[in-house]
Each structure stands twice: as structure tokens, then as C-alpha cells.
DOSE-177381 format. One record per residue: residue number from 1; x, y, z negated of N, C-alpha, C in turn. Coordinates in pm, whole numbers, padded with zeros to 5 digits. Layout:
resi:NUM	n.east:X	n.north:Y	n.up:Z	ca.east:X	ca.north:Y	ca.up:Z	c.east:X	c.north:Y	c.up:Z .
...
// end
This chain:
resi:1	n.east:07569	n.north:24125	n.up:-02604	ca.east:07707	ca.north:24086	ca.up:-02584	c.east:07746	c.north:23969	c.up:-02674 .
resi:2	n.east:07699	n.north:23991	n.up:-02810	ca.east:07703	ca.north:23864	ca.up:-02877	c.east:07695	c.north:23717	c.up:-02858 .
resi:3	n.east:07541	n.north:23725	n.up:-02816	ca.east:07475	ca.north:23597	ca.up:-02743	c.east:07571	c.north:23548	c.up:-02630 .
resi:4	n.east:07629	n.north:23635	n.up:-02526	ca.east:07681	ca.north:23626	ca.up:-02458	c.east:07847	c.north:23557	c.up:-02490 .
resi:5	n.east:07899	n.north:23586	n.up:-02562	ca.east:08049	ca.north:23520	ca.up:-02612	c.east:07988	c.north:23377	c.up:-02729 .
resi:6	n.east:07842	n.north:23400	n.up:-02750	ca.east:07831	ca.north:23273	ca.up:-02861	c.east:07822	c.north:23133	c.up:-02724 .
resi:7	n.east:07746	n.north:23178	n.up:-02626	ca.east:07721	ca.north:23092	ca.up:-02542	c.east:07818	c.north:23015	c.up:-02474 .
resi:8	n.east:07884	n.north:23133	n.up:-02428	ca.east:08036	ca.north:23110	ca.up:-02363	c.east:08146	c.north:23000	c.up:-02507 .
resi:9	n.east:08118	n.north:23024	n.up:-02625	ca.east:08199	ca.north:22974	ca.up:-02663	c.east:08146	c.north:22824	c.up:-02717 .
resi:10	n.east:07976	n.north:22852	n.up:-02697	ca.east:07949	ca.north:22708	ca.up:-02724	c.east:07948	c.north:22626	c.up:-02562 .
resi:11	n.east:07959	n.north:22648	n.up:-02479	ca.east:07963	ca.north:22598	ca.up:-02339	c.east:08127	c.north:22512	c.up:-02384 .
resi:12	n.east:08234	n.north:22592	n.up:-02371	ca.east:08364	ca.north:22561	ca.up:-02412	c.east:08382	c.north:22453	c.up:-02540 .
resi:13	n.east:08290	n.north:22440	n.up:-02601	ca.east:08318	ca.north:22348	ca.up:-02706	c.east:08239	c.north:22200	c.up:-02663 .
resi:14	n.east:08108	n.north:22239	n.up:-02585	ca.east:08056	ca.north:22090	ca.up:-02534	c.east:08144	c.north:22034	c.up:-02438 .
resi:15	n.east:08211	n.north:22127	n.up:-02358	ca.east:08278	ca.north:22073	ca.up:-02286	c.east:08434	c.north:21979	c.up:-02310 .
resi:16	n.east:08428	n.north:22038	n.up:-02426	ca.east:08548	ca.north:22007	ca.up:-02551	c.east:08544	c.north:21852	c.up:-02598 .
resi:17	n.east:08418	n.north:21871	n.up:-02615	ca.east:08350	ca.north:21763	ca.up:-02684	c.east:08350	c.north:21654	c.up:-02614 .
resi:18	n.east:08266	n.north:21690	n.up:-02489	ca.east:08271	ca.north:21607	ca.up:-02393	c.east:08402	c.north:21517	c.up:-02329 .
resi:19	n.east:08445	n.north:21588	n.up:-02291	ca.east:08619	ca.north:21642	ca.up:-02240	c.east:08685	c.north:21505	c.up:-02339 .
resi:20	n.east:08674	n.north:21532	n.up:-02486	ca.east:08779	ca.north:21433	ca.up:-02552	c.east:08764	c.north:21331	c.up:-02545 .
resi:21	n.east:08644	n.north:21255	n.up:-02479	ca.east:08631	ca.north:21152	ca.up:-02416	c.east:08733	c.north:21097	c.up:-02291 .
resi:22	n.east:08784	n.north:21203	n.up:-02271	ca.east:08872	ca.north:21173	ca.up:-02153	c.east:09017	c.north:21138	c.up:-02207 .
resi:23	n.east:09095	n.north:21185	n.up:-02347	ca.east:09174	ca.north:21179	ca.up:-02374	c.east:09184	c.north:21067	c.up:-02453 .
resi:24	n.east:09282	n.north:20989	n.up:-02415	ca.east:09235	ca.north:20805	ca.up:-02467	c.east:09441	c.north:20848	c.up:-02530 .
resi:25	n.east:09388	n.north:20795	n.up:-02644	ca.east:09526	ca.north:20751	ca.up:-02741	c.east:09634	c.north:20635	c.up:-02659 .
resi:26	n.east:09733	n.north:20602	n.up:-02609	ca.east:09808	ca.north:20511	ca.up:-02570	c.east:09760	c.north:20399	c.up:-02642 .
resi:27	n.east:09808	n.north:20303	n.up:-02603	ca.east:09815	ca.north:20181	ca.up:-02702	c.east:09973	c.north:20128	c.up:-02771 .
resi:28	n.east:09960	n.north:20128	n.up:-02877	ca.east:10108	ca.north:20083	ca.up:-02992	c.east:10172	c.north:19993	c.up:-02868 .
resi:29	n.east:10347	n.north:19983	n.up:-02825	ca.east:10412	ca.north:19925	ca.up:-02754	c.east:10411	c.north:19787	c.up:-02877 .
resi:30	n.east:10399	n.north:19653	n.up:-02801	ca.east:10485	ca.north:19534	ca.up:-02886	c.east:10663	c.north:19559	c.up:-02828 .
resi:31	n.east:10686	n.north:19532	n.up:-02999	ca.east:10851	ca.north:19550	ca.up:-03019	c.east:10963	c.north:19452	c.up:-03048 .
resi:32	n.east:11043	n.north:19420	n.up:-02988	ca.east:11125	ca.north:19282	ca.up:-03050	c.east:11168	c.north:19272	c.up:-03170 .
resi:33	n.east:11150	n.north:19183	n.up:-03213	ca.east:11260	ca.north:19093	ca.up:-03305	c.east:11388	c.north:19153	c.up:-03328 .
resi:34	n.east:11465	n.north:19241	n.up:-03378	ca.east:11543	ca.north:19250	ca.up:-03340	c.east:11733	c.north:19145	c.up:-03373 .
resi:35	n.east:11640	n.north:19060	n.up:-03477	ca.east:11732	ca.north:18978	ca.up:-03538	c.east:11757	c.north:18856	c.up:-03436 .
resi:36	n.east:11633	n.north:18832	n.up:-03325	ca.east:11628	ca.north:18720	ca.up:-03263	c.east:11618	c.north:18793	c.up:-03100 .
resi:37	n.east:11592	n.north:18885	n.up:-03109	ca.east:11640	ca.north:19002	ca.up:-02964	c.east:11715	c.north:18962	c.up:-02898 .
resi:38	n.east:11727	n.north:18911	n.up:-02741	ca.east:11826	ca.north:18955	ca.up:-02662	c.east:11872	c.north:19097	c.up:-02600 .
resi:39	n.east:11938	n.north:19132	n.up:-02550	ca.east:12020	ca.north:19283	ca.up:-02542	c.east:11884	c.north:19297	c.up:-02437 .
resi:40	n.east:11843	n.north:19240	n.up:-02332	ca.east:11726	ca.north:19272	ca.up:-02256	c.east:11610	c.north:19296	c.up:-02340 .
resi:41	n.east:11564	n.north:19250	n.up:-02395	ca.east:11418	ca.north:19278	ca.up:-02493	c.east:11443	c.north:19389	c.up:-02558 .
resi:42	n.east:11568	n.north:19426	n.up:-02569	ca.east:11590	ca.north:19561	ca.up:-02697	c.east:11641	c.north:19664	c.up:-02571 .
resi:43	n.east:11645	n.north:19661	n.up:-02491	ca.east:11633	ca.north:19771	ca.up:-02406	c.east:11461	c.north:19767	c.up:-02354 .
resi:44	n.east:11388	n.north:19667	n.up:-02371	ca.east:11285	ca.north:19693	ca.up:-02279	c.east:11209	c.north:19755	c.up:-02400 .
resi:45	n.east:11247	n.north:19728	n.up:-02493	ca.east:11173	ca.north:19789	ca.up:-02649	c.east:11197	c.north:19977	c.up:-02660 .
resi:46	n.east:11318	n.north:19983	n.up:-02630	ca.east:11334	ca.north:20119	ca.up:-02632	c.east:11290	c.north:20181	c.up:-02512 .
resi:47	n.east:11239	n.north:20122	n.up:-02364	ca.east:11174	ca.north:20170	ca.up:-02306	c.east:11049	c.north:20238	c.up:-02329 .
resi:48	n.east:10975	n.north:20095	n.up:-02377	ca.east:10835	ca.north:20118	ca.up:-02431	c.east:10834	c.north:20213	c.up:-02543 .
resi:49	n.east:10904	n.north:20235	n.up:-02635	ca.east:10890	ca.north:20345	ca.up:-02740	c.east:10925	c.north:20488	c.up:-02629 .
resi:50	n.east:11000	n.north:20441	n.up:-02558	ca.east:10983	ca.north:20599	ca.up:-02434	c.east:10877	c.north:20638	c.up:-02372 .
resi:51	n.east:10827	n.north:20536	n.up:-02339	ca.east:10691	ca.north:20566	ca.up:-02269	c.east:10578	c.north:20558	c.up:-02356 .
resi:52	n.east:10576	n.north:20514	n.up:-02472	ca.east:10493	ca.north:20564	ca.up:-02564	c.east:10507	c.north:20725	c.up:-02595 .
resi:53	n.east:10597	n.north:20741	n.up:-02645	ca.east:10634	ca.north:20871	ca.up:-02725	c.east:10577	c.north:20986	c.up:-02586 .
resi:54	n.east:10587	n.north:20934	n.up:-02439	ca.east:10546	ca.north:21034	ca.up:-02330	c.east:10373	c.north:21027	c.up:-02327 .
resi:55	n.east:10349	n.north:20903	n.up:-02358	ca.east:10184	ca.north:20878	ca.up:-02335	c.east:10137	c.north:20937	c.up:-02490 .
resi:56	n.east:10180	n.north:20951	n.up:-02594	ca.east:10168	ca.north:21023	ca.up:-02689	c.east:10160	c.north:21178	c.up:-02633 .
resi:57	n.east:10206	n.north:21262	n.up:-02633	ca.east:10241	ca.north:21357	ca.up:-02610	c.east:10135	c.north:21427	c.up:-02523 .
resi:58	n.east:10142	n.north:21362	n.up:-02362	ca.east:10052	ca.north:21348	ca.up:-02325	c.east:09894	c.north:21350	c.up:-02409 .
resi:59	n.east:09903	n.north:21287	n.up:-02484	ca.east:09769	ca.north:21263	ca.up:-02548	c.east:09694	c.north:21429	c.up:-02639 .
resi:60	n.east:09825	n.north:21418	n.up:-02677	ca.east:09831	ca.north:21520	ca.up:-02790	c.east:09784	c.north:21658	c.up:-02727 .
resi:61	n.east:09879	n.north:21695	n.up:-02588	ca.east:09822	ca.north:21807	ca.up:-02518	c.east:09670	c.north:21799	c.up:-02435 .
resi:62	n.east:09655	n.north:21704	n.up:-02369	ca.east:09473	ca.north:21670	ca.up:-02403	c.east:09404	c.north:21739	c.up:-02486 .
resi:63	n.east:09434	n.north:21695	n.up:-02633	ca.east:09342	ca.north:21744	ca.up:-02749	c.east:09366	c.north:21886	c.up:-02771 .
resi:64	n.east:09486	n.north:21906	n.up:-02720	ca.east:09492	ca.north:22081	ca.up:-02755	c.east:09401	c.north:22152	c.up:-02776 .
resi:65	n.east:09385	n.north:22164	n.up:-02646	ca.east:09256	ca.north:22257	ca.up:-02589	c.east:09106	c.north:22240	c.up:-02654 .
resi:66	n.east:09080	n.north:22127	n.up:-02689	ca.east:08970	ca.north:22090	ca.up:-02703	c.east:08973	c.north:22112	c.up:-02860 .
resi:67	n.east:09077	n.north:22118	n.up:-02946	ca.east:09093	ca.north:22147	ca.up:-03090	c.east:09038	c.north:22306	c.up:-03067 .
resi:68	n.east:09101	n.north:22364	n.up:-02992	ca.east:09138	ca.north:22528	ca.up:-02974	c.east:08954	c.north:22532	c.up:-02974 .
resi:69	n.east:08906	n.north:22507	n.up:-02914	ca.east:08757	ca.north:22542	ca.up:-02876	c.east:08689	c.north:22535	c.up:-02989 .
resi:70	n.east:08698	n.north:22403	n.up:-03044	ca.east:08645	ca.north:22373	ca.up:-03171	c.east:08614	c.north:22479	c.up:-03319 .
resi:71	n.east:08775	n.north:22519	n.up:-03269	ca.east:08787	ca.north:22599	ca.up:-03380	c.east:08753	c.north:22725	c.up:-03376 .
resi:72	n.east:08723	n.north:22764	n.up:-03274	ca.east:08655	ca.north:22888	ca.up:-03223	c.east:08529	c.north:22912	c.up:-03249 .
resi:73	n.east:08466	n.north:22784	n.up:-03199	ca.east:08317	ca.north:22777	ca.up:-03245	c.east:08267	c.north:22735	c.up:-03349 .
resi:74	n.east:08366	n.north:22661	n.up:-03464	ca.east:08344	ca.north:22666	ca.up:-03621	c.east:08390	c.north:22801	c.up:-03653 .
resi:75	n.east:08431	n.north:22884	n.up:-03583	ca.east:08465	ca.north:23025	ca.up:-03698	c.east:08319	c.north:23082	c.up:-03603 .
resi:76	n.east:08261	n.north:23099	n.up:-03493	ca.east:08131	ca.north:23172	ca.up:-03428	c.east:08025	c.north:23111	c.up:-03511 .
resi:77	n.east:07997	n.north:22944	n.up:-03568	ca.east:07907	ca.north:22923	ca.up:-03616	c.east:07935	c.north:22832	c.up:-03715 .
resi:78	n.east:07950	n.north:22878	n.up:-03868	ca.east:08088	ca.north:22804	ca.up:-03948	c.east:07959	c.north:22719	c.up:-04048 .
resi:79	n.east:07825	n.north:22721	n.up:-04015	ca.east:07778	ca.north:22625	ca.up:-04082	c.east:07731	c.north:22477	c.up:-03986 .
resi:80	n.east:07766	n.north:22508	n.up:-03867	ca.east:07716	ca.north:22393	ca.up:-03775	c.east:07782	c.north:22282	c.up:-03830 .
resi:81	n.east:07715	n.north:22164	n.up:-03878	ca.east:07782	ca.north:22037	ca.up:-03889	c.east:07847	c.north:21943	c.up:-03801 .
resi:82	n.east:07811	n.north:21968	n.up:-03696	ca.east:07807	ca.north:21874	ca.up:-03549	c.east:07922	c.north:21954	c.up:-03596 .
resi:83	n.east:07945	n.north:22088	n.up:-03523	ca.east:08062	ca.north:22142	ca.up:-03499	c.east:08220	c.north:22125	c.up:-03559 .
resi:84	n.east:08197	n.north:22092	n.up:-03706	ca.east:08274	ca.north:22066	ca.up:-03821	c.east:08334	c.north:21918	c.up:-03779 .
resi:85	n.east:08244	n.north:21843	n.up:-03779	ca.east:08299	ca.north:21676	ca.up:-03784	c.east:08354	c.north:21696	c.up:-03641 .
resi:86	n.east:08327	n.north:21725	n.up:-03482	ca.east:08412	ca.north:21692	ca.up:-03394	c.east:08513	c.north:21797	c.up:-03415 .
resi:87	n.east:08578	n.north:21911	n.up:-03468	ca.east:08679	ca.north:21966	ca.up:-03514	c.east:08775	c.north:21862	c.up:-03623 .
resi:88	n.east:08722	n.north:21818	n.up:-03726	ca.east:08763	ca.north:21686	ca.up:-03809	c.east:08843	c.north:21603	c.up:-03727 .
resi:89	n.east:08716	n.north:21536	n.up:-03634	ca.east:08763	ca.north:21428	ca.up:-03570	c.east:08840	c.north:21434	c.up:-03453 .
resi:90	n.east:08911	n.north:21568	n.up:-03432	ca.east:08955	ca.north:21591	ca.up:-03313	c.east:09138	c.north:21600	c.up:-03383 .
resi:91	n.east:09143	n.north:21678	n.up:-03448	ca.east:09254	ca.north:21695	ca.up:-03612	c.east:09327	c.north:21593	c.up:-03593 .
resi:92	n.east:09194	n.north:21484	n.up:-03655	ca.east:09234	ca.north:21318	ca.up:-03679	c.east:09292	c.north:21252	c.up:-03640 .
resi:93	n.east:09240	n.north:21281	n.up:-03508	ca.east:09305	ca.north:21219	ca.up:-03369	c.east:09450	c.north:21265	c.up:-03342 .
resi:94	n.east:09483	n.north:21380	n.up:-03359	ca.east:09596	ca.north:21422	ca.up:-03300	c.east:09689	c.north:21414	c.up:-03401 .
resi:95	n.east:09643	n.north:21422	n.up:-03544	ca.east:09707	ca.north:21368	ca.up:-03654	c.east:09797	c.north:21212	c.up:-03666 .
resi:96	n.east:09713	n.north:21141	n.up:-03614	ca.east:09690	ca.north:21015	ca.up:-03624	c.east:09807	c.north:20984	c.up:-03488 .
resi:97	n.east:09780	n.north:21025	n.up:-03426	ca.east:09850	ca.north:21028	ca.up:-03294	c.east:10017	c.north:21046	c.up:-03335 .
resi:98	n.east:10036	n.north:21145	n.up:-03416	ca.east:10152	ca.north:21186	ca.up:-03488	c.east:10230	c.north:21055	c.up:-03563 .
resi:99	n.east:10124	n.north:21039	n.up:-03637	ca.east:10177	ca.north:20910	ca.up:-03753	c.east:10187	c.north:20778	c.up:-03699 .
resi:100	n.east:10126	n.north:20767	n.up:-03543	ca.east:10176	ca.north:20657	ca.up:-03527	c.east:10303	c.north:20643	c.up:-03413 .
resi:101	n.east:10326	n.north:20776	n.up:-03378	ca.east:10449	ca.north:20782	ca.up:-03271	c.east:10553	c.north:20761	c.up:-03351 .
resi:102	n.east:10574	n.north:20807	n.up:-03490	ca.east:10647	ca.north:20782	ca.up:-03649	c.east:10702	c.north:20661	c.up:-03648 .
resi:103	n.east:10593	n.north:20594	n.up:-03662	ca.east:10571	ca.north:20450	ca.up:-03730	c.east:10653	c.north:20386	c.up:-03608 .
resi:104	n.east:10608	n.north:20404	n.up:-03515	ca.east:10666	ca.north:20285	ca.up:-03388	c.east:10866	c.north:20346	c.up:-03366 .
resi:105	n.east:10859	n.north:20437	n.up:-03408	ca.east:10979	ca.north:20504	ca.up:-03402	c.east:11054	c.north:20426	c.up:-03511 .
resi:106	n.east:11032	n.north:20368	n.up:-03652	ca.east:11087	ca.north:20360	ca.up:-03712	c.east:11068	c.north:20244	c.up:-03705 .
resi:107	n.east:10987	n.north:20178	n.up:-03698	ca.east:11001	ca.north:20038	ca.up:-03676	c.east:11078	c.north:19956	c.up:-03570 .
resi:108	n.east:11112	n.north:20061	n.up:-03456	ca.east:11191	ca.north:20010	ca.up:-03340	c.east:11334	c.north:20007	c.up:-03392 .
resi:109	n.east:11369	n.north:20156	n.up:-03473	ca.east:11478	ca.north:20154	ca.up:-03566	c.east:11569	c.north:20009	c.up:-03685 .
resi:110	n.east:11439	n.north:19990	n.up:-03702	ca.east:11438	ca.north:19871	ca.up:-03825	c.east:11453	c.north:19779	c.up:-03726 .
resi:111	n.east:11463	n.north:19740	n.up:-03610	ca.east:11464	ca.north:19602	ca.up:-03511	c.east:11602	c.north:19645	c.up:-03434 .
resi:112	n.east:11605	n.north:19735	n.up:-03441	ca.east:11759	ca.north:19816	ca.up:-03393	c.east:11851	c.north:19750	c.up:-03488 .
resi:113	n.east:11830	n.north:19816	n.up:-03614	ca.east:11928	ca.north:19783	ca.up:-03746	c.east:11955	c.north:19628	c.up:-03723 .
resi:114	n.east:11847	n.north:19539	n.up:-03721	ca.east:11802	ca.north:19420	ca.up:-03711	c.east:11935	c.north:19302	c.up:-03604 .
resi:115	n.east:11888	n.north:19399	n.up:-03484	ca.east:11970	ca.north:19330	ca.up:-03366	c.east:12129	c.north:19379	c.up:-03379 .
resi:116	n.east:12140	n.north:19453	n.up:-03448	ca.east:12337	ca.north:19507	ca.up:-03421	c.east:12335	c.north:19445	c.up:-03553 .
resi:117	n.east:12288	n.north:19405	n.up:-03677	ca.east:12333	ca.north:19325	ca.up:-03762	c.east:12391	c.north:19195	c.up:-03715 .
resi:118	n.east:12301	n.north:19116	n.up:-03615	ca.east:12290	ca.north:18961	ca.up:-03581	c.east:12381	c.north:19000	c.up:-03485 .
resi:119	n.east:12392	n.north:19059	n.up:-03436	ca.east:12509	ca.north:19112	ca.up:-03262	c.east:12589	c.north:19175	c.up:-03294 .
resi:120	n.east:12726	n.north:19195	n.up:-03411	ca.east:12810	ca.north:19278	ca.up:-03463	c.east:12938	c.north:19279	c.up:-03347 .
resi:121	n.east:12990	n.north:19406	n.up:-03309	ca.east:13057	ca.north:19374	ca.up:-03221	c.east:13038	c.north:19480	c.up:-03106 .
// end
């Protein structure tokens, strides 16, 4: 029965593995100026941080699953190295994924601040 749930859970993790190949990170939106912004560029800016923040997200639930497996099969076989680094690098990813939905968030902010400074009114 053992063999049997180790297999099953290493099947689920190549496929994991495999699999996160499929889940591709968005690419960072370019953001206006917001000091030199027209009212059109700073709406099309806050678009793109919309559809980032969805293609984020998106991304993030991708890796779910494939974290979930990982971690299953580092606790079934907790000295495998392979196993360790794509658990790492799977983390990373979704970590990373985090810090940069942040970053573009606040930087759209700072071009926000930017454009209602120069556009008071």
C-alpha cells in the first residue's frame, strides 16, 4: 500500500513539475509618466495594472496545485534533492509573483500621485 501512495504521489509531482512549465508569469505592464500623462494613458495604465493583477492571479492559481504536490512528496521523500529545489523554485515563483503585483501597484500609485499633482483640479 505504501509503494502504492509513494507512486501515486510521485506521478502527481512529475506531473507538477512538468505542468509548471505551463504556468508562464505575465509580463510587468509599461506605465505612464504620470507628470507628463494624458488622462488617456492614465486610464490605459490602470487598465493594464487590471489585467496584470488578473494575469497574476491567474498565475498564482496555476502554481497552486503544483506547490500542493511538491510538498507532499518532500514530506513522502524529505531527502530527495530534485524534489526540494522544484518545491523552492515553485515558492519562488509564486512569491515573486506576489512582489511584483506590489511593485507595479505602487508604482502606478506614484504616477497617479504624479498626474493629479501636474492636473490639480
Amino acid at each position: 500500500m505504501n509503494k502504492i501512495k509513494l507512486a501515486l504521489i510521485g506521478l502527481a509531482l512529475v506531473s507538477a513539475t512538468s505542468a509548471a512549465d505551463d504556468c508562464i508569469a505575465p509580463q510587468t505592464p509599461a506605465l505612464p509618466d504620470g507628470a507628463a500623462a494624458s488622462l488617456e494613458q492614465m486610464l490605459a495604465g490602470q487598465k493594464a495594472v487590471k489585467e496584470f493583477q488578473t494575469a497574476n492571479s491567474e498565475f498564482r492559481s496555476c502554481l497552486e496545485p503544483k506547490v500542493s504536490a511538491a510538498e507532499l512528496e518532500s514530506v513522502a521523500d524529505a531527502e530527495n534533492e530534485q524534489i526540494e529545489a522544484t518545491l523552492k523554485q515553485l515558492n519562488e515563483d509564486y512569491n515573486n509573483s506576489v512582489s511584483e503585483e506590489e511593485a507595479v501597484a505602487e508604482r502606478f500609485n506614484t504616477a497617479l500621485k504624479a498626474y493629479k499633482a501636474a492636473n490639480p483640479g
